[in-house]
C-alpha positions in Angstrom: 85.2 7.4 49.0 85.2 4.6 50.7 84.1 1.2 49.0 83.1 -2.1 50.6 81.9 -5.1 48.8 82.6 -8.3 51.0 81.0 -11.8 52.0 81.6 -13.8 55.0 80.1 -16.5 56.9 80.2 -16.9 60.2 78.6 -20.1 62.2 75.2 -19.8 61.6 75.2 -16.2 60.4 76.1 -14.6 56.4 76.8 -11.1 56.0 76.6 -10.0 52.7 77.7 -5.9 52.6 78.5 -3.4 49.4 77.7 -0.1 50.0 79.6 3.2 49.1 80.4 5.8 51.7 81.6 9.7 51.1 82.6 12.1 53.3 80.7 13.3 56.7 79.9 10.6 59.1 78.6 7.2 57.3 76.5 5.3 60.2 76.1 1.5 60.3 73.0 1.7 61.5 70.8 -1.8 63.0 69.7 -4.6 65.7 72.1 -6.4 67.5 73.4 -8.8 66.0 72.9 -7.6 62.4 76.4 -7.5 61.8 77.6 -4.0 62.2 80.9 -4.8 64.3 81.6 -7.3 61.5 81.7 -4.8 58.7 84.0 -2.0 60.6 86.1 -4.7 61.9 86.6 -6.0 58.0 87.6 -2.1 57.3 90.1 -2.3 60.1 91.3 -5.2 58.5 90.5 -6.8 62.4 88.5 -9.2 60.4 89.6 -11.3 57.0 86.5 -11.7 54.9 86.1 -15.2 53.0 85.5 -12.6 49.6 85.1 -9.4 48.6 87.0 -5.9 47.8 87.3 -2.9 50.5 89.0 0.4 49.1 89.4 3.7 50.1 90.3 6.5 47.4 92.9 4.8 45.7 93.9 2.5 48.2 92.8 -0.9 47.7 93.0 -2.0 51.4 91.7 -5.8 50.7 91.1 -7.7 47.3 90.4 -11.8 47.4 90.5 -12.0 44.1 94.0 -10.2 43.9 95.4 -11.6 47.3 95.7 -8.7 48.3 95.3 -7.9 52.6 97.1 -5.1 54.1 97.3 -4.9 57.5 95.5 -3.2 60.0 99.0 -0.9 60.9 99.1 0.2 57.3 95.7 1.1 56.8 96.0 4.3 58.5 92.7 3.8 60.6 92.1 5.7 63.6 89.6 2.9 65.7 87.7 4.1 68.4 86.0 0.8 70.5 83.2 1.1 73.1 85.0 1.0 76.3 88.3 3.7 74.9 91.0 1.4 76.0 93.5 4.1 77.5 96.6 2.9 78.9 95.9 3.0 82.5 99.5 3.4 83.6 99.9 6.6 80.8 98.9 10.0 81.7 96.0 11.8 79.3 99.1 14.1 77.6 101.1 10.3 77.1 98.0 8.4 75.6 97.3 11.5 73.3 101.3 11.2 72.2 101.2 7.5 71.8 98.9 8.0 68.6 101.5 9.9 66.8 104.1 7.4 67.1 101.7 6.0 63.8 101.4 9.1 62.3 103.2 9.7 58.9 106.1 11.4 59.1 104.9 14.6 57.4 101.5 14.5 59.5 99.8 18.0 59.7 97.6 17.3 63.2 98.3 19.8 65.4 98.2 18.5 69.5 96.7 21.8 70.3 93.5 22.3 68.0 92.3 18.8 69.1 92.6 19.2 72.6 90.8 22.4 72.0 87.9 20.8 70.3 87.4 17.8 72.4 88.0 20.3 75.3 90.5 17.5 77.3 92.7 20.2 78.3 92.4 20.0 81.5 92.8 16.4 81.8 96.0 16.4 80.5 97.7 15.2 83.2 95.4 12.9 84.7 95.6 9.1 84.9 92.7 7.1 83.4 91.4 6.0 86.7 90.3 10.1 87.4 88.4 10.4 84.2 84.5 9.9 83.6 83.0 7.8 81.0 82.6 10.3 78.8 85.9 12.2 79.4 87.8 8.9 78.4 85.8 8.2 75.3 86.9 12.2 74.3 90.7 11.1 75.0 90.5 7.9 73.2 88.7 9.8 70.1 91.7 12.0 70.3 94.2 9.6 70.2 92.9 7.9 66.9 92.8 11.6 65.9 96.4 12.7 66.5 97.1 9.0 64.5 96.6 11.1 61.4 94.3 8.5 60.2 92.4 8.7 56.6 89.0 7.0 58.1 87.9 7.3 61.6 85.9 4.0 62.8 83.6 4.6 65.9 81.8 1.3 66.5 79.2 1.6 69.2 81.8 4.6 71.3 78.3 5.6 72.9 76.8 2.4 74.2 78.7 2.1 77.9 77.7 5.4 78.9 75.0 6.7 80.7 72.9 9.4 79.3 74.0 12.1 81.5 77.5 11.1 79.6 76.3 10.8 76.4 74.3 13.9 76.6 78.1 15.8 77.4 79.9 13.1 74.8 77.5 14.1 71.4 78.1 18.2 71.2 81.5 17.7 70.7 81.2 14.8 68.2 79.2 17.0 66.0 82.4 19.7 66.3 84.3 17.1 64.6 81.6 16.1 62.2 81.6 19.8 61.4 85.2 21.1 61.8 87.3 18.5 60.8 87.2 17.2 57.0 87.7 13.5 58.4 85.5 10.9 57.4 83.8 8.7 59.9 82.3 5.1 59.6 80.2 5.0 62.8 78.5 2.1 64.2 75.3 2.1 66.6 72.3 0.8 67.4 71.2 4.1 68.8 68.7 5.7 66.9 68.9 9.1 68.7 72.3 9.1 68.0 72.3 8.9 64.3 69.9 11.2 63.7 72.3 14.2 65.3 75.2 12.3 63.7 74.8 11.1 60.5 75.2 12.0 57.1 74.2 9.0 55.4 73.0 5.9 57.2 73.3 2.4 56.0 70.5 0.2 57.4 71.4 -3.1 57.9 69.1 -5.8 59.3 70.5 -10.2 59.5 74.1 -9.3 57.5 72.7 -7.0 54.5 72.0 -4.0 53.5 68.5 -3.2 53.8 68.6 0.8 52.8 71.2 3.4 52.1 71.3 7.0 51.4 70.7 10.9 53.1 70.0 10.1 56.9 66.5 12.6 56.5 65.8 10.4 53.8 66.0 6.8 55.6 65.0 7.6 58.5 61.6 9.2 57.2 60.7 6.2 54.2 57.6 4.3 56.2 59.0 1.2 54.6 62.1 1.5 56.8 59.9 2.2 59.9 59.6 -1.6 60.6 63.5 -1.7 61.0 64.2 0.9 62.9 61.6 0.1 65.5 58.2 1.6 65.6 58.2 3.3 68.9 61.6 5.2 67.0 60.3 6.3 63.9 60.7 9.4 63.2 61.9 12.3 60.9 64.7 14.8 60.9 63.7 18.6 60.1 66.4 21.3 59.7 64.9 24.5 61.7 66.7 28.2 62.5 66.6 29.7 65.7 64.6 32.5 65.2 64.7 33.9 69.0 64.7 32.8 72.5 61.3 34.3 74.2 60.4 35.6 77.6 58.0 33.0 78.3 60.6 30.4 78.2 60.6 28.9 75.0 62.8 29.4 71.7 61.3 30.0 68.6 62.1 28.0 65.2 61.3 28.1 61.5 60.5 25.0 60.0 59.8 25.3 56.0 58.9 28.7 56.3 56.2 28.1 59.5 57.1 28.5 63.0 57.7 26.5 65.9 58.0 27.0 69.5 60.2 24.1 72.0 61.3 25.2 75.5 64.3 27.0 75.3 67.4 25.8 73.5 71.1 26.8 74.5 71.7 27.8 70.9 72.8 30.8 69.4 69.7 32.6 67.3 70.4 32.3 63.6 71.9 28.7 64.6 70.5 25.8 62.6 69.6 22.7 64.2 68.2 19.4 63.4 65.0 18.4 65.1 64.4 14.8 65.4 60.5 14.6 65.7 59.0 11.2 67.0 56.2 9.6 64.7 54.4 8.4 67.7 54.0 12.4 68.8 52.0 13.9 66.1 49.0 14.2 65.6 47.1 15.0 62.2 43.9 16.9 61.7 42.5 17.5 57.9 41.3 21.1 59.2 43.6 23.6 60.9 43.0 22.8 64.7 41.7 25.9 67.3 41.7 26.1 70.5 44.2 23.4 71.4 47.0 23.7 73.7 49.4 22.6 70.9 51.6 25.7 69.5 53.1 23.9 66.8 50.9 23.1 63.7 52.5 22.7 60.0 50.5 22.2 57.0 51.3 19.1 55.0 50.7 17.4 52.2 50.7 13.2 52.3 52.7 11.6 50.5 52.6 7.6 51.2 50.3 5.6 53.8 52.0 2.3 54.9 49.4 -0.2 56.4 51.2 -2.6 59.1 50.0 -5.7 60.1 48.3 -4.8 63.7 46.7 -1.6 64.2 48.5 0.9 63.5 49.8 2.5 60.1 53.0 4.9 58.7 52.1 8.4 57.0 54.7 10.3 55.6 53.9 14.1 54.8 55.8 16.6 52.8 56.0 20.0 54.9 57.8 22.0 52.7 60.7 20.0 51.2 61.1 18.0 54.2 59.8 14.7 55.2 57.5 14.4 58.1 56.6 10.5 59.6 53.2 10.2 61.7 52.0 7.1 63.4 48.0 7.3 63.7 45.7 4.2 63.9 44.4 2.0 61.0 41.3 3.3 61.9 42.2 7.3 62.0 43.2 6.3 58.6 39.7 5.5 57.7 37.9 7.9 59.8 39.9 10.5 58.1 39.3 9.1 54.7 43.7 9.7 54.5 44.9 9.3 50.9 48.3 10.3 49.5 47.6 13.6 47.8 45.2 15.2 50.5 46.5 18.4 52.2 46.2 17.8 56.5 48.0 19.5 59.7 50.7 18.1 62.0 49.9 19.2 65.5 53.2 18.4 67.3 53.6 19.2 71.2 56.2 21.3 72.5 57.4 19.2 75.1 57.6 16.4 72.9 60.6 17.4 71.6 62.8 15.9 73.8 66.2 18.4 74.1 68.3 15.0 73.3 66.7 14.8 70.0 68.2 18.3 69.2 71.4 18.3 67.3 73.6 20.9 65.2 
């Protein structure tokens, strides 16, 4: 577990943090500027906060109130930054080694098993200068790796790639989410992204904490919507891969009803997380016919959030999963919408969008 309680003021700015994270990945999720750097940084021990207490199991890593500071070499933090920092005049196999110069002495990371996962094998021997984006951001991940670190910190390891990169980059983040029992405190400001990462998200909007807890759960509370950007909003439903048809799509079950998306490269019987847009469903308060949509899942609403132009937040419960819709003000009327009455998602195939598909 880590722990983080701290206060610091900056020209201008006060960030004001305490929230607990567990394991899985923990993502420091918010605008620019909101402070998210400041808090991994603080963990690092890259930053000294005025006040405050950051732990991690029972390593007290800072204390003010006990004077207590360790630093950044003894924290045993593997830090992966934005742009991966390789040494350029080090091969791939020599900037992989470097990191285990700080390992502990009785460190059980194996070289093998990482280079496996991050599939950097066959860069091994290559200089910095003949990687991609992406390639190098896998490298520098596993250096911090093969540092034998307690906590991984990722702060924003996305943001100078393309999304061609990005789109290679994310499967093989979600192998270590998934096969390595590390602990990562990510930063972005990526939506997309922390909906295929994330265990738990903590929201953080002007140097607080704004919202904390299950990443389905924040990112599908209407009250959050206004924070994570409108056009953003969304929900996270788990799904099985049910079977890959001959027509071209892949068929899904989604709280016991199905769902068709054009075809996944997943395994059938995989489970996936599909990360369904607000701003692309529909609702109808009888079961639709003769529409082009395949996908329609009976829900019940929950909560109706009223925003300030013309538009409003409906959150349905399919199942027991979450569902956001953004529909008009006046669809809300027209309707006669009310928390309690039973309506139909009608959700587009194509609007699934196959980077909003994670593992």
């Amino acid at each position: 577990m880590l722990s983080v309680s701290l206060s610091h003021r900056f020209d201008g700015f006060a960030l004001e943090v305490a929230f607990d994270a567990s394991s899985g990945v923990t993502a420091l999720f918010g605008r620019s500027g909101s402070g998210k750097s400041s808090v991994i940084n603080a963990v690092a021990g890259l930053l000294r906060p005025d006040r405050g207490r950051i732990s991690f199991g029972d390593a007290v890593l800072m204390d003010s109130d006990r004077g207590v500071m360790l630093p950044p070499h003894r924290r045993r933090m593997g830090y992966v930054f934005q742009d991966g920092r390789l040494f350029p005049h080090l091969t791939v196999r020599q900037n992989l080694t470097y990191g285990r110069w700080f390992a502990p002495k009785a460190a059980g990371v194996a070289f093998d098993p990482i280079v496996d996962l991050l599939g950097i094998a066959p860069l091994l021997e290559r200089r910095p200068a003949a990687l991609s984006g992406g390639e190098k951001q896998r490298v520098a991940i596993g250096r911090a790796i093969l540092s034998n670190p307690r906590l991984l910190l990722m702060d924003e390891p996305l943001a100078a790639l393309d999304e061609g990169r990005k789109a290679e980059i994310l499967p093989y983040l979600e192998r270590l989410r998934d096969e390595l029992s590390l602990p990562i405190l990510y930063v972005s400001h990526s939506l997309a992204e922390v909906a295929r990462l994330a265990t738990t998200v903590i929201l953080m909007d002007a140097g607080r904490v704004t919202r904390q807890g299950p990443t389905a759960e924040v990112l599908s509370d209407p009250a959050a919507a206004p924070l994570l950007g409108l056009r953003e909003a969304g929900s996270i439903l788990p799904a099985r891969l049910l079977a890959h048809e001959e027509d071209g799509l892949s068929r899904l079950e989604v709280a016991g009803h199905p769902v068709w998306l054009p075809r996944l490269s997943v395994a059938v019987g995989a489970v996936v997380r599909l990360r369904i847009l607000a701003q692309d469903v529909m609702l109808a308060t009888e079961r639709p016919q003769g529409v082009s949509a395949l996908n329609i899942l009976p829900g019940v609403i929950e909560d109706i959030r009223i925003g300030e132009g013309p538009g409003a937040i409906i959150r349905l419960r399919v199942g027991t999963d979450a569902l956001l819709v953004r529909v008009t003000r006046r669809s809300v009327a027209a309707l006669a919408l009310a928390p309690g009455l039973g309506v139909y998602a009608v959700i587009k195939a194509v609007s699934v969008a196959q980077g909003n598909i994670g593992g």
